[in-house]
N, C-alpha and C positions, 0 to 999 in steps of 0.2 A: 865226519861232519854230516852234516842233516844235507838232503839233495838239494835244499835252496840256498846255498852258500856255493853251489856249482856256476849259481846265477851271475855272470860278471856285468858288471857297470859301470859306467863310463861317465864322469859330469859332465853337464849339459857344458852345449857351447853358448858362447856369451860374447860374439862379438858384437862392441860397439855397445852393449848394454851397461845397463846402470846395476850394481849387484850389493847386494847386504848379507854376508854371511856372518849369523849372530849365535854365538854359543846362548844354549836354552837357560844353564842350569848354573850359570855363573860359575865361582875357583876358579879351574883351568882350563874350563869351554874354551877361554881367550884363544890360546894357544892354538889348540883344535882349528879356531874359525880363522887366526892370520894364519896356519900353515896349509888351510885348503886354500887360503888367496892366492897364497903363492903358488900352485897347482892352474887356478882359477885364472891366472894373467897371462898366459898361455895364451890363451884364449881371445887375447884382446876386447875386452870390455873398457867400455866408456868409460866408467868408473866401479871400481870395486875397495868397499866400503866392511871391515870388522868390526867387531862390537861383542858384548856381552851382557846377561843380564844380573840387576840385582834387587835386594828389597828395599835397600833406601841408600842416600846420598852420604858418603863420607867427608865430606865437606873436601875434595879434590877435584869435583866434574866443574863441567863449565855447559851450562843448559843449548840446547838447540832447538827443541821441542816443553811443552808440559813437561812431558814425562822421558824425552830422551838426553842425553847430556853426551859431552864426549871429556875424555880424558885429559887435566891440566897442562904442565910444562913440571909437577912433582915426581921426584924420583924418591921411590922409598928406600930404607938401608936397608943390611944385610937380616936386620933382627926383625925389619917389619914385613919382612918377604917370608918368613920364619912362622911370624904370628898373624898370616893371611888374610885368615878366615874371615869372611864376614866382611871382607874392606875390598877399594878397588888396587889394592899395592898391586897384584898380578899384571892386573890390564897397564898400569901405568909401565913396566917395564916392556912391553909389548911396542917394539918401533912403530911410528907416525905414518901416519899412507892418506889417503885421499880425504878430502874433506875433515883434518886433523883428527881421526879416527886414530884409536878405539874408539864406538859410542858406546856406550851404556844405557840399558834401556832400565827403566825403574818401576818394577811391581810395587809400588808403595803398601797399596791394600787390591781389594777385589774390584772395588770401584774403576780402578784404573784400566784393566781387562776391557772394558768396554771402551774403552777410548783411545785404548793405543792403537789399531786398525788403523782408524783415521790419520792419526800422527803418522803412522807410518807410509800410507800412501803418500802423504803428503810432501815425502822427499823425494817424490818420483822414480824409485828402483822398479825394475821392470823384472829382478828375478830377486827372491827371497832363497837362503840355505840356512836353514836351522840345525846345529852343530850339538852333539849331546852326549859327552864322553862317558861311557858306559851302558845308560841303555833307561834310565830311571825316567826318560821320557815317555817310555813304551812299557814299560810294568805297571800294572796297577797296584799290583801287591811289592812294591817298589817301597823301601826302608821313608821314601823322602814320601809317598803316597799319593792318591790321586789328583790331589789337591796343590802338589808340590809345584814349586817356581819351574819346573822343567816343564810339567804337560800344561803348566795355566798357559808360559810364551807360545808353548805350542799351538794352543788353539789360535793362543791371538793373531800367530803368525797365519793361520789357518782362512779365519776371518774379515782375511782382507781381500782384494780382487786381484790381488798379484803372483802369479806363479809361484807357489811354492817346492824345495826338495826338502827332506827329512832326514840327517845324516848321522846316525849312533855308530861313534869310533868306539873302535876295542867292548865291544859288548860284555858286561862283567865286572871291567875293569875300577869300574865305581866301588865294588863291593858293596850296593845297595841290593841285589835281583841274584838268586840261584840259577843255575844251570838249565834247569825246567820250567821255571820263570820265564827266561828268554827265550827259550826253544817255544813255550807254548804262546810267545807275547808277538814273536816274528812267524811263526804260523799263523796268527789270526791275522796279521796282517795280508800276510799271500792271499788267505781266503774273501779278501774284502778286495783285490785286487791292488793292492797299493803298494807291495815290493816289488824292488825295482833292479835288487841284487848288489852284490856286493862287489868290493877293489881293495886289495893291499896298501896299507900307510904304508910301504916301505918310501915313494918319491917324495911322503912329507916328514919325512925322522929329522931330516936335518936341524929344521926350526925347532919340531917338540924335543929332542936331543938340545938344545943350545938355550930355548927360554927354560926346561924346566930344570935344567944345572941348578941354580942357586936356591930350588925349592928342598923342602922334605923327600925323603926317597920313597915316600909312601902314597905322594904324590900321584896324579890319576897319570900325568905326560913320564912318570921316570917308571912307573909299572911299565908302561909300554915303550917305553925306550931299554929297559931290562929285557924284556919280551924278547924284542927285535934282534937285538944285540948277545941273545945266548945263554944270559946270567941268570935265567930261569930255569929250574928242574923239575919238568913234569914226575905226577906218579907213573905207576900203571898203566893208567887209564890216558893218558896225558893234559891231565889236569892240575893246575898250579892252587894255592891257598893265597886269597888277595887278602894283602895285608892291611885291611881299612873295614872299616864300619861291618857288618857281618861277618869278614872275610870267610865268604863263600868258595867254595870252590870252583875254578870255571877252565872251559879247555883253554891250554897255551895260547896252542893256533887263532883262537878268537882275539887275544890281545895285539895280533898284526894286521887286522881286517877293518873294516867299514863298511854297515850293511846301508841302504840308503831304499829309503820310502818316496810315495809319490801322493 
């Protein structure tokens, strides 16, 4: 592995704080952001707040904001957890936690980008983590592209006056960014000063292991719960073929990691 994956990192402490950890890129971000809360409560924060985002309202939120809403009392069935895509069935299967979270935060259009900053200060979080399984937040040449729901939350998260961290689990594992994509997308960052190094998903398997059961196995949480768990056969090189959208090649080892910006 490349010498900045030697980098280990530790999440910040957060007691007595107010925290919103929001997956960037919506699907299975959810996951991603309840199982680093559960890392995150450790911690004792004030309040810690999951969330994810999307591009418009499947008629299930219940608004909290313009543009933020949190997750009904709807539970989806087997066949709509099945046909995901594009809806919030994920987040709704996602247990209940503070302030009746999940939220969801809604890119309606580009207009919105400008005004979710405000919303969001507005709920007084004093630390932001933006959650981004695979890495499509940090590629430019990323399948979903520059312009994609992953780097627009990004900025927005960016944009506000509130601490933010940057957290791409299992780098790859999207099947949106090649191998030299990432290696070259997480060196510009070192060189901008803004990594911060990386930690083993092994303390959060348990959750992405148990919500993403009832999904697809091609799914971004059972890729790295196959990772984790052995069912995966490197080549040569020790590189697996992700079975999803380009299915690129990427190393094993990256599908048990989490690299984290600042």
């Amino acid at each position: 592995m490349n010498d900045f994956f030697d980098v280990q990192y530790t999440l910040p402490g957060v007691d007595d704080k107010s925290v919103l950890v929001l997956g960037l890129g919506g699907g299975s971000d959810i996951i991603l952001a309840y199982a680093f809360c559960r890392l995150l409560e450790a911690g004792g924060p004030r309040k810690i707040v999951y969330g994810n985002t999307k591009c418009r309202d499947d008629g299930h939120l219940v608004p909290v904001t313009e543009h933020i809403s949190r997750v009904s009392e709807w539970r989806p069935s087997a066949d709509e957890l099945q046909q995901a895509w594009a809806t919030t069935a994920i987040d709704h299967t996602v247990p209940r936690g503070d302030d009746c979270c999940p939220f969801v935060v809604l890119l309606t259009n580009r207009s919105v980008d400008a005004k979710l900053p405000a919303e969001l200060e507005s709920l007084g979080f004093d630390l932001l983590v933006g959650v981004d399984t695979g890495g499509d937040s940090l590629v430019d040449e990323a399948v979903s592209g520059p312009m994609g729901r992953d780097r627009r939350m990004l900025r927005v998260l960016e944009e506000t006056d509130i601490p933010a961290v940057h957290i791409v689990a299992a780098p790859g594992s999207d099947g949106e960014s090649t191998h030299k994509q990432l290696i070259d997308a997480i060196g510009k960052q070192q060189d901008l000063g803004r990594y911060l190094g990386c930690f083993p998903l092994e303390p959060v398997m348990d959750p992405i292991r148990a919500l993403g059961r009832p999904l697809d196995w091609g799914r971004t949480p059972n890729i790295i719960a196959r990772a984790a768990d052995g069912l995966l056969t490197p080549d040569d090189c020790g590189c697996v073929v992700i079975p999803r959208c380009d299915r690129p090649r990427i190393r094993l080892d990256w599908l048990t990691i989490a690299v984290a910006f600042g």
